[in-house]
N, C-alpha and C positions, 0 to 999 in steps of 0.2 A: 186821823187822816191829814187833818193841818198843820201845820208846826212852825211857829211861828220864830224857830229858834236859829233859824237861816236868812229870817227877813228884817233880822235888826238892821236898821240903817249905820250905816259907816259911824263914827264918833268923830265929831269936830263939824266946824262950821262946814253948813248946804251952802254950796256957791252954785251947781248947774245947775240948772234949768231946763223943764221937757214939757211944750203945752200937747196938747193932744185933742182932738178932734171926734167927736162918735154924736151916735145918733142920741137923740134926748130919752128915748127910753131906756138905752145901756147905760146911759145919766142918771137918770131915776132908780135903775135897779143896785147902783153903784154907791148912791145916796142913801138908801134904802139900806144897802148890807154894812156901810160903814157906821150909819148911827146905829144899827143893831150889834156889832163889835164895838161901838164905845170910842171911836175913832172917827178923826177929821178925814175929809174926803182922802184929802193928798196922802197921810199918810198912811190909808186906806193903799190905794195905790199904787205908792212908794214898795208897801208891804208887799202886795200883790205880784209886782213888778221884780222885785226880789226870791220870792219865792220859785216862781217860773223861770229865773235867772239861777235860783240853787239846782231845780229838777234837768234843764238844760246842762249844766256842767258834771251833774252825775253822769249824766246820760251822756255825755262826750268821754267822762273818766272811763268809761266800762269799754269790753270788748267781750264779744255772746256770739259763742260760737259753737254750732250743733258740735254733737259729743265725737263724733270721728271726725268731723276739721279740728277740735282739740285734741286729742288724740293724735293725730299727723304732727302736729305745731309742737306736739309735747314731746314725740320720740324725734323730732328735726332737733328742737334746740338741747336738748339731754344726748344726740347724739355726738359723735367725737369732732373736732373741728378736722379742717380737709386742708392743707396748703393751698395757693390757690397762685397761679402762676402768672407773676407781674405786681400782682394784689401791693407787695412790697417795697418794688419801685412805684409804683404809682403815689403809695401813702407818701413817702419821701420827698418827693416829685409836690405832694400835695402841700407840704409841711409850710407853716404860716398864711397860705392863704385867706384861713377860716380863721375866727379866734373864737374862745368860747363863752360862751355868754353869762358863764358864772362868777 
C-alpha cells in the first residue's frame, strides 16, 4: 500500500522552506510513526508530503468516465471530422497570437 518510490526527494541542495503548524497530538503521532520508519521527523514529512503530492497528480492525470459517456467520447472522436464554417478564417485570423510553450 505505501511506496516510497514516488517520495524521494528532489536531488540537489534543500533551499525552501515550509514550517507548519498542528496540534501536539498530531505531533506526537508524527513523531511516533517516524522513529518507527527509521526516519527524522522532517523527512518523515517531506516523504509524506510527496507522496500525497504523487496520489494528487495521478488523480489530476486520469479521466473516469461511466461506460456510455465513454462510449459517446469514443464514437465522437473516431468519428469523421465535419468542416466547420469560418473555423478557417478564424484560425488564420488567429495566427501568432498564441505561441507554443514547447
Amino acid at each position: 500500500m505505501f511506496s516510497f518510490e514516488n517520495a524521494s526527494p528532489t536531488a540537489g541542495k534543500m533551499e525552501a522552506r515550509k514550517e507548519i503548524r498542528m496540534h501536539r497530538a498530531d505531533e506526537a503521532r508524527i513523531r511516533a510513526a517516524a522513529a518507527a520508519s527509521g526516519l527524522q521527523e522532517a523527512d518523515f514529512i517531506r516523504q509524506a508530503a510527496l507522496m500525497r503530492a504523487a496520489e494528487v497528480e495521478r488523480r489530476m492525470s486520469l479521466s473516469v468516465l461511466p461506460e456510455e459517456a465513454f462510449a459517446a467520447f469514443k464514437a465522437a472522436v473516431e468519428a469523421p471530422g465535419k468542416a466547420v464554417p469560418g473555423l478557417a478564417v478564424a484560425a488564420k485570423a488567429s495566427e501568432g497570437l498564441l505561441k507554443d510553450a514547447g
